[in-house]
C-alpha positions as CSV (number, residue, x, y, z in Angstrom):
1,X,77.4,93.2,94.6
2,X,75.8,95.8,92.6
3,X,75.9,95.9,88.5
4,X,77.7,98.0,86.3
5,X,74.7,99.8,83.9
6,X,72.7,97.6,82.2
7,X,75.8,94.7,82.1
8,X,76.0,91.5,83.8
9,X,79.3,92.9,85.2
10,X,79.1,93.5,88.9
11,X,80.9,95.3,91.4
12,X,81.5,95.3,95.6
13,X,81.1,98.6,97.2
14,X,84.4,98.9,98.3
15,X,87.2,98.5,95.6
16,X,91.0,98.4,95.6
17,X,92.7,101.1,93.4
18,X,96.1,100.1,92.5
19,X,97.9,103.1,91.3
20,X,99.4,102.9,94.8
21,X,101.2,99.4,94.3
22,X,102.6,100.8,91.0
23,X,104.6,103.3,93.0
24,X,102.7,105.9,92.9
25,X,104.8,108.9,94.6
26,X,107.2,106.3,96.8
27,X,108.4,102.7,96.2
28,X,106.8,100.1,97.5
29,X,108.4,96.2,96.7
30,X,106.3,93.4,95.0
31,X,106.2,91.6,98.6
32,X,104.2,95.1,100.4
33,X,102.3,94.8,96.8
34,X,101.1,91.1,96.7
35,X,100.3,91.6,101.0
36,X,98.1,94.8,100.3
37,X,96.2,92.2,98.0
38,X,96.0,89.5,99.7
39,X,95.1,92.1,102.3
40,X,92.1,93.4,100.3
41,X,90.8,89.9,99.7
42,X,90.5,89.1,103.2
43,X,89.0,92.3,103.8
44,X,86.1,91.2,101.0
45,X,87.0,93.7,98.4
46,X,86.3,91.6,95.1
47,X,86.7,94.8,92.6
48,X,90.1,95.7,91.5
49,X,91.4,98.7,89.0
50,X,94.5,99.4,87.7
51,X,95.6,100.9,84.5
52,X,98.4,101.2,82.0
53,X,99.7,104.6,83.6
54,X,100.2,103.7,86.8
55,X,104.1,102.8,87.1
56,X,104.0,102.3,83.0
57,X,102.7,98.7,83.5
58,X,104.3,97.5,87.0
59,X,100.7,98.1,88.5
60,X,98.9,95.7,86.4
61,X,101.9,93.1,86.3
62,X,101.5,93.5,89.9
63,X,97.9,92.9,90.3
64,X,97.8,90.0,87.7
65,X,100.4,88.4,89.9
66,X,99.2,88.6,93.4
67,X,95.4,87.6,91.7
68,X,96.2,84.5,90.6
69,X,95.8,82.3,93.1
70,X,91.9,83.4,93.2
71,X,89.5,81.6,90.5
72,X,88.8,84.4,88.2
73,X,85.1,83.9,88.2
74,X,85.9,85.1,92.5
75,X,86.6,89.0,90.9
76,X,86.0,91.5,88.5
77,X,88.9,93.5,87.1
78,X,88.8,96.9,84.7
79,X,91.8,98.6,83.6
80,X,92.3,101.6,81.1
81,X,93.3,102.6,77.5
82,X,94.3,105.7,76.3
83,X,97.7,105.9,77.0
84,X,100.1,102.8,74.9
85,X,103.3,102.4,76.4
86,X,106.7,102.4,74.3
87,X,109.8,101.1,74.9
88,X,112.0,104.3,75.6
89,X,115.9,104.7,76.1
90,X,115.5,107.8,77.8
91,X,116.6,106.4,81.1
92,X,116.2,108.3,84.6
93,X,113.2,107.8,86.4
94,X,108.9,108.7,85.7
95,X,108.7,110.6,89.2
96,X,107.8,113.9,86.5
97,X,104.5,111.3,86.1
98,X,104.0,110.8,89.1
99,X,105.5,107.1,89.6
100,X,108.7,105.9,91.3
101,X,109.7,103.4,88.7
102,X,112.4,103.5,85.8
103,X,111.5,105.3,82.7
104,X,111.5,102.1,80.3
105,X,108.6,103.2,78.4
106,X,107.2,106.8,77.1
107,X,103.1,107.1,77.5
108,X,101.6,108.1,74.0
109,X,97.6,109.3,73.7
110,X,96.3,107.2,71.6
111,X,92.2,106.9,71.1
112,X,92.2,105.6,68.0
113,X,90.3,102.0,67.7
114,X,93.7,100.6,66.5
115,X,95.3,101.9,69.7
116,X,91.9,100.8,71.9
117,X,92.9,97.1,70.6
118,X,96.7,97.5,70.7
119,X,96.5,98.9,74.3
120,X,94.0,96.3,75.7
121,X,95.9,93.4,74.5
122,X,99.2,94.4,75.9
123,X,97.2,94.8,79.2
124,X,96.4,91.6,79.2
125,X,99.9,90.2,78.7
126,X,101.1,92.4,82.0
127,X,98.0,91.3,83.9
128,X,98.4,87.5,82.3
129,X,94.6,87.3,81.7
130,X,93.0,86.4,78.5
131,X,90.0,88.8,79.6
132,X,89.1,91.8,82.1
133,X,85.8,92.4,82.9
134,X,85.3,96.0,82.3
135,X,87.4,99.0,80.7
136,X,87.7,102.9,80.6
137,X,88.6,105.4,78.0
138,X,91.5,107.0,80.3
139,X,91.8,110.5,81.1
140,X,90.6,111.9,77.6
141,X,90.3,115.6,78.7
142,X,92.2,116.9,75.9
143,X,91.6,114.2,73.7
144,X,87.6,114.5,73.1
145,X,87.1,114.6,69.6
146,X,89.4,111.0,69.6
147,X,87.8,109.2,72.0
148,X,84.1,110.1,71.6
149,X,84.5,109.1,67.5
150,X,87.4,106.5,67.8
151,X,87.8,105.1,71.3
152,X,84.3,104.7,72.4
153,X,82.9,103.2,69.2
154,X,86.1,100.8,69.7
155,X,85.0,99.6,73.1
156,X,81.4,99.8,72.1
157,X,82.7,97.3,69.4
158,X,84.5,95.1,71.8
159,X,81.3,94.5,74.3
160,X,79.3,93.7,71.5
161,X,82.0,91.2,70.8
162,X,82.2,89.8,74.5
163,X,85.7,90.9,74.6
164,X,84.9,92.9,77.8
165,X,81.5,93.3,79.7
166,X,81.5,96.6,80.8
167,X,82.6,100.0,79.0
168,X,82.8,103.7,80.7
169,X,85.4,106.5,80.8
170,X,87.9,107.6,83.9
171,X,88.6,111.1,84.4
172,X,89.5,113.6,86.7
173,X,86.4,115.7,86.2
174,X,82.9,115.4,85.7
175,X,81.7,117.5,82.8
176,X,83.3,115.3,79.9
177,X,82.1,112.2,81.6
178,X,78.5,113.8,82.1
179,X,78.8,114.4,78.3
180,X,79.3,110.2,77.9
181,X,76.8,109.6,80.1
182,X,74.6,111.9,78.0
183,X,75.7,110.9,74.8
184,X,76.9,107.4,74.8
185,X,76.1,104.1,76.0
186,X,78.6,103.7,78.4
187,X,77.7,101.0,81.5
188,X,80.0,103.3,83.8
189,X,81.9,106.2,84.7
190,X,84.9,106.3,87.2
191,X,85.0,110.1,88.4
192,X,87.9,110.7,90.8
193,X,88.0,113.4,93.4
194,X,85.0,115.6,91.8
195,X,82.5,114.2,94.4
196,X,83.9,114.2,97.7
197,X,83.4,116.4,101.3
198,X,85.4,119.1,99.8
199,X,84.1,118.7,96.1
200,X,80.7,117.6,94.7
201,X,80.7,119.3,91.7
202,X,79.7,115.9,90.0
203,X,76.7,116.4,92.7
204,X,74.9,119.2,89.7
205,X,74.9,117.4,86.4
206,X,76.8,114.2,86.5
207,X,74.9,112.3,89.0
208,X,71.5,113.1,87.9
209,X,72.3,112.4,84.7
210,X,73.8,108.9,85.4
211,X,70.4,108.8,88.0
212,X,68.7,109.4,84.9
213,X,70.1,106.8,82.2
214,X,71.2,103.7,84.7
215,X,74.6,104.7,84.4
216,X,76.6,103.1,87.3
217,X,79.1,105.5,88.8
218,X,82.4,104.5,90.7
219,X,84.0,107.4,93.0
220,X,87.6,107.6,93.2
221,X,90.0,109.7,95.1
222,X,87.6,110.2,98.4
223,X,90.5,111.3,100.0
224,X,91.2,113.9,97.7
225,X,95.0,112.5,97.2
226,X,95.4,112.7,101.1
227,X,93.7,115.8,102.3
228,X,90.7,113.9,103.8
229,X,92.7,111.2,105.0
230,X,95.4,113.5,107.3
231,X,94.3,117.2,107.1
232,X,97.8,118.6,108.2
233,X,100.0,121.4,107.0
234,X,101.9,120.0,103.8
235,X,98.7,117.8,103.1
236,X,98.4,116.8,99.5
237,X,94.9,117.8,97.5
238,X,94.7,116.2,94.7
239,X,98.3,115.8,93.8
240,X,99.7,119.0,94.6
241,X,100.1,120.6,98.5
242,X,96.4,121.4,99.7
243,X,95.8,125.5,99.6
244,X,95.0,127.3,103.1
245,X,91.4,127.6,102.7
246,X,91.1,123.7,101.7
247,X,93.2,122.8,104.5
248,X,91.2,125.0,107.1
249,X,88.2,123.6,105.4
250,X,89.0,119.7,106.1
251,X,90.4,120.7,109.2
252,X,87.3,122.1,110.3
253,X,85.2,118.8,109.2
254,X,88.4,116.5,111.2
255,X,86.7,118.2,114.3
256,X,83.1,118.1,113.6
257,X,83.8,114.2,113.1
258,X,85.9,114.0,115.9
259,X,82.8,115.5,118.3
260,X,80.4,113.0,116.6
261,X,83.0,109.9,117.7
262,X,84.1,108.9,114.0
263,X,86.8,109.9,111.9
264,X,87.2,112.0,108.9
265,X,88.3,108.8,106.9
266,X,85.2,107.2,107.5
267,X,82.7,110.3,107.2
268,X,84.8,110.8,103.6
269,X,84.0,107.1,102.1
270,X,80.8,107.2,103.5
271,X,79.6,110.4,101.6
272,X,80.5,109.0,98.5
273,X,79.0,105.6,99.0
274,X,75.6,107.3,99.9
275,X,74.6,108.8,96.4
276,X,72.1,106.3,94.4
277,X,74.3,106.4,91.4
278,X,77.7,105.2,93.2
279,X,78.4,101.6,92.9
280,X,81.3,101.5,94.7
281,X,84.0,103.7,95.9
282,X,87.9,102.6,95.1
283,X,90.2,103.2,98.0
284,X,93.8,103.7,96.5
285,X,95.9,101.7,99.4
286,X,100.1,100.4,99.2
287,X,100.3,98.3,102.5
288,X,98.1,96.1,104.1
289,X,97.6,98.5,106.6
290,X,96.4,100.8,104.5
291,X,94.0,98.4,103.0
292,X,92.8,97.2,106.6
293,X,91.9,100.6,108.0
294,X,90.0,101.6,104.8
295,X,87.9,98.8,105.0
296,X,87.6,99.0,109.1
297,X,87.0,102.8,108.4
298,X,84.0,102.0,105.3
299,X,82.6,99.3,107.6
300,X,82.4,102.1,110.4
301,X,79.1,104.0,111.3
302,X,78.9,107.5,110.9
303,X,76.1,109.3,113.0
304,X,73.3,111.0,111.6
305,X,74.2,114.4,113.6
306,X,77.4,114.8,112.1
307,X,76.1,114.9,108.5
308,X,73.1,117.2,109.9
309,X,76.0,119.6,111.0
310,X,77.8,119.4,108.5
311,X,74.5,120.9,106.6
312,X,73.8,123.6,109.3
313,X,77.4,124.7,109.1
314,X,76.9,125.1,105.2
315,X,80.0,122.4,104.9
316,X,77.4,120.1,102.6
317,X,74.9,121.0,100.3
318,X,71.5,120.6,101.7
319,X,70.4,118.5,98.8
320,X,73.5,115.9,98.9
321,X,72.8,112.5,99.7
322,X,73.9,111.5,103.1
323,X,73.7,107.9,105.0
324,X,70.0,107.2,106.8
325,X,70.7,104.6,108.5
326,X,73.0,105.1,111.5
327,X,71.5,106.7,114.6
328,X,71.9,110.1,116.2
């Protein structure tokens, strides 16, 4: 278990990210949810993440529910504010968002402290916890001005209070959370698909500068929403149908991994385990099989010729940080 910053929250270095069992793209039913935790538990995974968004609250009544048969000193939780959710009589479904679920609620931005508070608490009633250990400022991209004066001071305000331990932001990029790293006092940052074998943009400023201040970071989206996981044509990258040069790209590292007797799933978490400042990498899973094989794949070895080819071939950046420890 490793710690989040400078807080007594800690973290394993494999997590379960459960957008998936809030049907994300496809229904799943609260059985296949509850097994793909039980599922993850068994596998050792004791750090879970969910979030408002993800199927406008059935992910977190989800998680809460298949959790509670574990003492909740046995795991840390985090989920998200940002986005309140409000009763709506719009009907139809939230596919547009991304989630197979009925649209019973609208998302509103809110960063306000008010709407920090308002959006934690209600969390809590879906999860049925009277605490979680650690929460992010949600997607803020076009909310800055907000959630650097409003919503961080508001979580700042709420660790001081031992509402929460831990504090960060979650975002789909790294240059806004290198700027909280920078200029905050956040424990952690949760950067998905921006440091990954087809993208390490976070490799130039954000992970030096979390290096720099003890920030913890925790990688999501290794996969890239699918492409790493099942380079074929039709492949998803994040969230929309992979381009041809991605695709040719991830095909090309499918083979090099396939030569060096691993698999591209496994090469893919174990890049992003091996940089200093990553705590731990969230797998977004929906079954129990999906939850075995990423933890079968993360336990796997991946030889250190196939990361030195992936350098000579000018498919990594010399100066990433790769696994040491397996042999040739």
């Amino acid at each position: 278990m490793r710690k989040l910053g400078r807080s007594g929250v800690e973290v394993g270095p494999l997590g379960f990210g459960a957008a998936g069992i809030g049907n994300l793209y496809t229904a799943v039913s609260d059985a296949q949810a509850h097994a793909a935790v039980d599922a993850a538990w068994s596998a050792g995974m004791r750090y879970f993440d969910t979030a408002p968004h993800y199927g406008i609250g059935l992910s977190e009544r989800r998680l809460g529910a298949a959790l509670r048969a574990h003492p909740r000193t046995a795991y840390t939780i985090s989920t998200k504010v940002g986005r309140r959710l409000e009763p709506s009589g719009a009907g139809g479904d939230d596919l547009a968002n991304g989630f197979a679920v009925p649209a019973t609620h609208r998302r509103v931005w809110d960063f306000s402290a008010d709407g920090v508070r308002r959006s934690l608490e209600e969390s809590l009633t879906r999860l049925g916890l009277d605490r979680v250990d650690a929460v992010y400022l949600h997607d803020p991209d076009d909310h800055a001005e907000q959630a650097f004066h409003e919503g961080y001071p508001a979580l700042e305000k709420l660790r001081s209070e031992g509402v929460v331990g831990a504090i960060g932001a979650g975002m789909n990029q790294a240059e806004m959370l290198t700027r909280f790293v920078r200029d905050t006092d956040v424990d952690m940052v949760l950067c998905a698909g921006r440091y990954t074998l087809l993208d390490q943009r976070a490799l130039t400023d954000l992970l030096p500068a979390a290096q720099e201040r003890g920030t913890s970071v925790v990688v999501g989206g290794a996969f890239n929403s699918g492409l790493l996981a099942d380079p074929r044509p039709g492949a998803t990258y994040n969230y929309a149908q992979a381009p041809p040069e991605l695709l040719d790209r991830a095909l090309r590292l499918k083979t090099l991994a396939d030569r060096h007797g691993t698999t591209l799933r496994a090469a893919a978490l174990a890049f992003c385990a091996a940089h200093p400042a990553v705590v731990s990498v969230l797998v977004g899973t929906r079954s129990a099989a999906e939850v075995r094989d990423c933890a079968e794949q993360f336990a796997a070895p991946v030889r250190a010729g196939f990361w030195q080819e992936l350098r000579d071939t000018g498919l990594l950046p010399p100066d990433a940080p790769v696994p040491t420890e397996e042999p040739s």
